[in-house]
C-alpha positions as CSV (number, residue, x, y, z in Angstrom):
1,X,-118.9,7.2,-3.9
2,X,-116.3,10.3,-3.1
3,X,-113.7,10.9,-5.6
4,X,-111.5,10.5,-2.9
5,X,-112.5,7.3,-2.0
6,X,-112.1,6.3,-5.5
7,X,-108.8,7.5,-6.3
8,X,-107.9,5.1,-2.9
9,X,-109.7,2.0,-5.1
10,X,-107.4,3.0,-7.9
11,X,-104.3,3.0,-6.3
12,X,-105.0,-0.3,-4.5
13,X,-105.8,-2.4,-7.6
14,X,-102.4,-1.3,-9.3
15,X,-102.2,2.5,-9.2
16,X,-104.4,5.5,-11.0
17,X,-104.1,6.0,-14.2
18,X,-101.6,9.0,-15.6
19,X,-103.4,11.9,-16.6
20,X,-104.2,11.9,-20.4
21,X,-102.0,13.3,-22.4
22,X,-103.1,16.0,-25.3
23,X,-102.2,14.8,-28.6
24,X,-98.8,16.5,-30.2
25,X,-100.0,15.9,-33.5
26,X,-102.3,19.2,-33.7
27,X,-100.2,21.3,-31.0
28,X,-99.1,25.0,-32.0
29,X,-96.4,25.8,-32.4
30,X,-95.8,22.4,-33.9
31,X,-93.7,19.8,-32.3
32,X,-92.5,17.3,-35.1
33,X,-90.2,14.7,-33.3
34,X,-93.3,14.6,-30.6
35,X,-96.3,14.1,-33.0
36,X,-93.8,11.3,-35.1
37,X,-93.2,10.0,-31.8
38,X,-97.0,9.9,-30.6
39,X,-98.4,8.3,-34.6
40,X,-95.1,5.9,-35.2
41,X,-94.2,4.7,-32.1
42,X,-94.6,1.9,-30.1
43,X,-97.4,1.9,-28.3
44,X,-98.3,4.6,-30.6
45,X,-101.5,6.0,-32.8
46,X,-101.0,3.5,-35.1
47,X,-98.9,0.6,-33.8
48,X,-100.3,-1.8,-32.6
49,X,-103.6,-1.4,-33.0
50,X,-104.7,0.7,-36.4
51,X,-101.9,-1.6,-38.3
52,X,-103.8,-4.4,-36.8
53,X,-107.2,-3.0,-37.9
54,X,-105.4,-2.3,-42.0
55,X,-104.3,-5.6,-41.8
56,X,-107.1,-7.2,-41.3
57,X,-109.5,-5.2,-43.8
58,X,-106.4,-5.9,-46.3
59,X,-107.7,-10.3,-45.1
60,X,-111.0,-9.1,-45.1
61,X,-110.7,-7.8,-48.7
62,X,-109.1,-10.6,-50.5
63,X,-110.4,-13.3,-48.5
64,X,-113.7,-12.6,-46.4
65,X,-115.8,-10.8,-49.0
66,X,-117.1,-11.7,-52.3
67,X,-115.7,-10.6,-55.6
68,X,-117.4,-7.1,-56.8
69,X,-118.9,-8.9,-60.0
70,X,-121.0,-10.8,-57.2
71,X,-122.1,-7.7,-55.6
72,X,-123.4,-6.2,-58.8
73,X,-127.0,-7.5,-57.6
74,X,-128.3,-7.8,-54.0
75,X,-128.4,-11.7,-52.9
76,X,-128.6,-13.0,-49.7
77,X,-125.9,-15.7,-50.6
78,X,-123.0,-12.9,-50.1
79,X,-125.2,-10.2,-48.1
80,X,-125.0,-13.7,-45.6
81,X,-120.9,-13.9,-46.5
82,X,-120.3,-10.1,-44.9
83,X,-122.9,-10.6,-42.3
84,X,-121.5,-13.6,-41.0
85,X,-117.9,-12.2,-41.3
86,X,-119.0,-9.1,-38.7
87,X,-120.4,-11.2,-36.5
88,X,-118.1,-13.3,-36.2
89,X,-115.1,-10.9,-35.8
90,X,-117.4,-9.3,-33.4
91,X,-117.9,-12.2,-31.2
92,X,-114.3,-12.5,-31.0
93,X,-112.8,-9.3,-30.4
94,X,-115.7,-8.7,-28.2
95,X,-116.2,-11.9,-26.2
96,X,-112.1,-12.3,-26.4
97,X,-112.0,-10.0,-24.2
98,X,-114.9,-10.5,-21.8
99,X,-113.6,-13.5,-21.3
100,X,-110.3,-12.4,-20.4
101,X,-110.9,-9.9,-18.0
102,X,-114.6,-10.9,-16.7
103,X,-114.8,-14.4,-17.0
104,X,-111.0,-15.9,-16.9
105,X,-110.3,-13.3,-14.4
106,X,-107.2,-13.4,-15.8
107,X,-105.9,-9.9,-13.8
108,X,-108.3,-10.2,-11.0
109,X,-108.8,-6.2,-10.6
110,X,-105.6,-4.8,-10.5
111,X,-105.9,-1.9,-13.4
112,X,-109.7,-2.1,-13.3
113,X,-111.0,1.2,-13.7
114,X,-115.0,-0.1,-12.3
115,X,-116.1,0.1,-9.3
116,X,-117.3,-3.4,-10.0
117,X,-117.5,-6.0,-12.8
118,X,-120.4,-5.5,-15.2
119,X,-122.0,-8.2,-15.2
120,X,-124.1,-7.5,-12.0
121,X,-127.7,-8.3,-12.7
122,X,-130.0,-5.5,-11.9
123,X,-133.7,-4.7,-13.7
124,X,-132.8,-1.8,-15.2
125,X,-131.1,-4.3,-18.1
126,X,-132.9,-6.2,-20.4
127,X,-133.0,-9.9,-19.3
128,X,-131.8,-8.3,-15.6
129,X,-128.8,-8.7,-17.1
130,X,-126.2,-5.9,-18.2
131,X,-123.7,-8.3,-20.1
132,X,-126.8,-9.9,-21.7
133,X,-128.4,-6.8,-22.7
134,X,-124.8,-5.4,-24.1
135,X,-124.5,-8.4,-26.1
136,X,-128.6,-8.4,-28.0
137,X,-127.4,-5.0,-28.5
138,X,-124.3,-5.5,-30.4
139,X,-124.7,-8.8,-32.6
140,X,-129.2,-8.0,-32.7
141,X,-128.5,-4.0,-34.4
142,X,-125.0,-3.1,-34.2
143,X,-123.7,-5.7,-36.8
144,X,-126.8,-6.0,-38.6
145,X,-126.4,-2.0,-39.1
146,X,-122.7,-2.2,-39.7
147,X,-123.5,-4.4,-42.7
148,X,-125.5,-2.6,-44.2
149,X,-123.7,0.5,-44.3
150,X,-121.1,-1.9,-46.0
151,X,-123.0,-4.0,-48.3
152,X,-124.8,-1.1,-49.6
153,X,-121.3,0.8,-50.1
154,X,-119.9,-2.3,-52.0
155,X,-122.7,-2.8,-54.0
156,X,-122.0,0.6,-55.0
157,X,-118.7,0.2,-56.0
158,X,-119.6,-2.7,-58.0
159,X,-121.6,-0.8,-60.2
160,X,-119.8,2.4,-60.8
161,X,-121.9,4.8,-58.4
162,X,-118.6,5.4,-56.4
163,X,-115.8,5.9,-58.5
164,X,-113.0,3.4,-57.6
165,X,-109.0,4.9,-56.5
166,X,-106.8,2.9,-58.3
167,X,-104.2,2.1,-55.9
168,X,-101.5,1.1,-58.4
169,X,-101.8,4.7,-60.5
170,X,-101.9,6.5,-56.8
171,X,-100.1,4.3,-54.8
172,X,-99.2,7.6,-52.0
173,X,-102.5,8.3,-51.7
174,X,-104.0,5.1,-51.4
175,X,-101.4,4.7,-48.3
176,X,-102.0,8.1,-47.0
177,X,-105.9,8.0,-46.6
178,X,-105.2,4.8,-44.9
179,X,-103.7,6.4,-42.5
180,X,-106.1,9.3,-42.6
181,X,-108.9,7.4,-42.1
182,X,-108.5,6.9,-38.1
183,X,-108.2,10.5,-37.5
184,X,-111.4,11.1,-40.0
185,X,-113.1,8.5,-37.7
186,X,-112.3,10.5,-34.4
187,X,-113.6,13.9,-35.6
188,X,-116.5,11.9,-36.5
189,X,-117.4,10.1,-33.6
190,X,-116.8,13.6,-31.1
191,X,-119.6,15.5,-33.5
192,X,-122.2,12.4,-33.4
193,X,-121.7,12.3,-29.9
194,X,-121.8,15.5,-29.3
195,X,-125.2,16.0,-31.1
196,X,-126.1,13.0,-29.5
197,X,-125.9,14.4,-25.6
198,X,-128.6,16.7,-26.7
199,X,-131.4,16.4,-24.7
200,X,-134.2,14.9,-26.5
201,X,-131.9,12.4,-28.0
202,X,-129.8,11.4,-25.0
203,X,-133.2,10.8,-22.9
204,X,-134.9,8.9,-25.8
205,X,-131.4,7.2,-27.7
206,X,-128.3,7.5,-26.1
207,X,-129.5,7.2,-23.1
208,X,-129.6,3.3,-23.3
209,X,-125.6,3.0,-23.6
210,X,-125.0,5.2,-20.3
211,X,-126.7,2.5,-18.6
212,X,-123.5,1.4,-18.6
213,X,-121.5,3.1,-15.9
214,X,-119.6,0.2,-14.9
215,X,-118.4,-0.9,-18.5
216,X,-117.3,-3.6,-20.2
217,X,-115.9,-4.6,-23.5
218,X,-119.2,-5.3,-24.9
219,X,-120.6,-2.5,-23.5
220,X,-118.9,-0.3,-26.4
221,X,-121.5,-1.2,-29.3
222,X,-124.6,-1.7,-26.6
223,X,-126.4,1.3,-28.5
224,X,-130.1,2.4,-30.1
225,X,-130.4,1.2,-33.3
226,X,-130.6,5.0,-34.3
227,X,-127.5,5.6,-32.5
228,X,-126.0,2.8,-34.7
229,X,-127.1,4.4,-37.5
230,X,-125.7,7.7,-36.9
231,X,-122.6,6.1,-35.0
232,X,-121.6,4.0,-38.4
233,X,-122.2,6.6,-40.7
234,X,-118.9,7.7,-41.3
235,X,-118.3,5.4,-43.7
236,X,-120.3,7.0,-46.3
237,X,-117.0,9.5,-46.8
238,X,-116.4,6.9,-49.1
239,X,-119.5,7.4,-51.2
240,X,-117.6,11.5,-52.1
241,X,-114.0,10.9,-51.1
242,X,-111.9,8.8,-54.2
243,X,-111.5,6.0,-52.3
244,X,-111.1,1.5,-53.0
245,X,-113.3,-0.7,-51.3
246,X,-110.4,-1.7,-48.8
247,X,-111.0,1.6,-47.4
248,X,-114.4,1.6,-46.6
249,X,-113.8,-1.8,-45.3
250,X,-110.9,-0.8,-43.0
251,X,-113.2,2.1,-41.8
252,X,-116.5,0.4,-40.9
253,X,-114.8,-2.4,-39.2
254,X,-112.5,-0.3,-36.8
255,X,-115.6,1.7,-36.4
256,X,-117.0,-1.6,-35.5
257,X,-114.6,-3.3,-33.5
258,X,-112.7,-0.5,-31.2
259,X,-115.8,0.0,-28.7
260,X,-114.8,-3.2,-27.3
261,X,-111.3,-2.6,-25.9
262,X,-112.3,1.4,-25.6
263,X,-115.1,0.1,-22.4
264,X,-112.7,-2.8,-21.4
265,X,-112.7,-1.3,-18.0
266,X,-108.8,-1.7,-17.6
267,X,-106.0,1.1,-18.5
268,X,-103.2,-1.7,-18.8
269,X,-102.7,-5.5,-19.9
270,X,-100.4,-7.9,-17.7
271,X,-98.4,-10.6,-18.8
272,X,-97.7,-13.6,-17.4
273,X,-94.5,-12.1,-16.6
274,X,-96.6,-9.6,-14.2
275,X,-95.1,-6.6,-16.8
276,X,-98.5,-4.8,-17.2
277,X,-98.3,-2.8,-21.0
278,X,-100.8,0.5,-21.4
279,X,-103.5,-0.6,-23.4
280,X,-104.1,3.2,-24.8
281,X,-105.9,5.9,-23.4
282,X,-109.1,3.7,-21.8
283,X,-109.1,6.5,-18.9
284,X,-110.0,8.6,-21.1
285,X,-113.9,7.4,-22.7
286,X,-114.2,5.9,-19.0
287,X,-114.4,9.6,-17.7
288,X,-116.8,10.2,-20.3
289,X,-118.7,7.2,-18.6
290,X,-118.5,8.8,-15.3
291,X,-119.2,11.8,-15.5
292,X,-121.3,12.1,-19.3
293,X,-120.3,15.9,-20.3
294,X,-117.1,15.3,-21.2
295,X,-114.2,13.5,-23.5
296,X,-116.9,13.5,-26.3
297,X,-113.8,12.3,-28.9
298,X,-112.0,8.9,-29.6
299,X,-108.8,9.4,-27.4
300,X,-108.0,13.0,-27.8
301,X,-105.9,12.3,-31.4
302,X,-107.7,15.3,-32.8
303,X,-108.7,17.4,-29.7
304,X,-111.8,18.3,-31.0
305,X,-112.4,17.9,-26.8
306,X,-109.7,20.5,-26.0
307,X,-110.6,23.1,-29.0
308,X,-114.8,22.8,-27.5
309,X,-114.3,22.8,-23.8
310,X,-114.8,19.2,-22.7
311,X,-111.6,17.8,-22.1
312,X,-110.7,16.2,-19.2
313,X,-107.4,14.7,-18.2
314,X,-108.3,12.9,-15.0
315,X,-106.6,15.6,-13.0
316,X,-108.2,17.0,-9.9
317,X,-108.1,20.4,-11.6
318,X,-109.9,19.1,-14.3
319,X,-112.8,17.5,-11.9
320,X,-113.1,20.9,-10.4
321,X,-113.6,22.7,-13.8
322,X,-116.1,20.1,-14.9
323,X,-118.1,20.1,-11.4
324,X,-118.0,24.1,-11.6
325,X,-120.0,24.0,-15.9
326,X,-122.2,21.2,-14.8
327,X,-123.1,23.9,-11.8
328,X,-123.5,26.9,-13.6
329,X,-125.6,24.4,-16.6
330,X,-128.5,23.0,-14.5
331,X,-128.5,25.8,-12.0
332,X,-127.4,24.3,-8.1
């Protein structure tokens, strides 16, 4: 399909999205009411969604997971506990929002960023199904891998291997790596990612999540196990950065959960009202969708994608600088 044609599909289901914005937070010479502006406001970096994600390790913490004394030993009785605690938030972040947008219809396409709903059946997807395949993807590895990462890091913690930060003797730092930890994540993911659009390992790993051109919100974990593996293994920071449990908890499951509104397919959310709210930067991993060799990075929060070369705001100027690399890379 012509980018012109496209942009036209855009503008009829509720108008293109804005081009992306470049994150204040890093800019030189330094712009301090922006980058407060661009972390603490609303929509913002963290509000709605990081709080969100803190609050709910700070539930998962006290409520959702065993006592360390338990995970001193490995039993199935509380591996089972975590396991079923990431599957379950999985299925409903996840299917929450399939069912919303794909299945409730609830928008019908205006904001849709695909071409077309995924859930076209095609033999190229396991089951000829793409929704099907995203989902023995995401609850068959991704959570099984997820867990792991975590069990294994609080069984750690319960026996001393990791030293444990005692929030109440460093109460600042216990909320500033909170806060650090997002930021952490996104330089992690944009190196992964980057290493994994090398050749051998896109064509025999990473390969199986671009199937997913048209994308949905469980599309965002449909991965290689060995992707999953690399892809969750930020959270062994925790294992040489002074750190508590909550942390590691807080970091695994964003890790976990974002994928699913990041390849929602959508760059806003209407109300019943018929107000429609950005739902962050979705443009920008759905460019990475489309067109593979660029916006290797979370949302652009540390422009890792700016300071390498492969940013791209959804601006014609930008297509035209891509189009011109991928040229001069493979030679026509």
């Amino acid at each position: 399909m012509a980018e012109a044609s496209f942009d036209t599909e855009l503008n009829a289901r509720g108008g293109a999205p804005e081009p992306i914005a470049g994150s204040p937070v890093f800019a030189w010479p330094p712009r301090p009411v922006a980058a407060a502006k661009f972390l603490f406001g609303y929509p913002g970096y963290f509000v709605p969604m990081n709080v969100l994600y803190m609050g709910l390790a700070v539930i998962s913490w006290f409520w959702l997971t065993p006592d360390l004394a338990t995970m001193k030993s490995f039993h199935w009785d509380w591996i089972a506990i975590v396991y079923g605690r990431n599957l379950a938030l999985t299925f409903l972040v996840f299917g929450g929002l399939h069912w919303r947008f794909y299945i409730k219809n609830a928008q019908g396409e205006r904001y849709m960023l695909n071409r077309k709903a995924p859930t076209v059946s095609h033999r190229r997807f396991l089951f000829g199904n793409q929704v099907r395949e995203n989902m023995f993807w995401t609850a068959g590895s991704a959570v099984a891998i997820w867990s792991a990462y975590e069990v294994v890091t609080l069984w750690a913690f319960a026996n001393g291997y990791i030293p444990m930060l005692d929030w109440e003797a460093h109460p600042v730092y216990f909320v500033l790596l909170f806060c650090a930890i997002p930021m952490i994540r996104d330089a992690h993911f944009y190196f992964v990612h980057r290493l994994l659009h090398y050749r051998w390992l896109y064509r025999n790993v990473h390969q199986l999540h671009h199937k997913n051109v048209d994308i949905g919100p469980w599309s965002g974990m449909s991965m290689h196990p060995v992707e999953h593996i690399l892809y969750f293994s930020g959270i062994l920071v925790h294992w040489v950065l002074m750190s508590h449990p909550i942390h590691a908890i807080f970091h695994v499951q964003a890790t976990g959960l974002t994928p699913a509104m990041g390849h929602v397919g959508y760059h806003r959310w209407e109300g019943k009202d018929g107000d429609a709210r950005s739902i962050g930067q979705r443009y920008y991993h759905y460019l990475h969708h489309r067109y593979f060799e660029c916006n290797y990075g979370g949302d652009g929060t540390v422009p890792l994608d700016k300071w390498f070369g492969t940013w791209h705001d959804g601006t014609p100027e930008s297509h035209e600088i891509m189009r011109s690399r991928r040229k001069q890379a493979h030679g026509s």
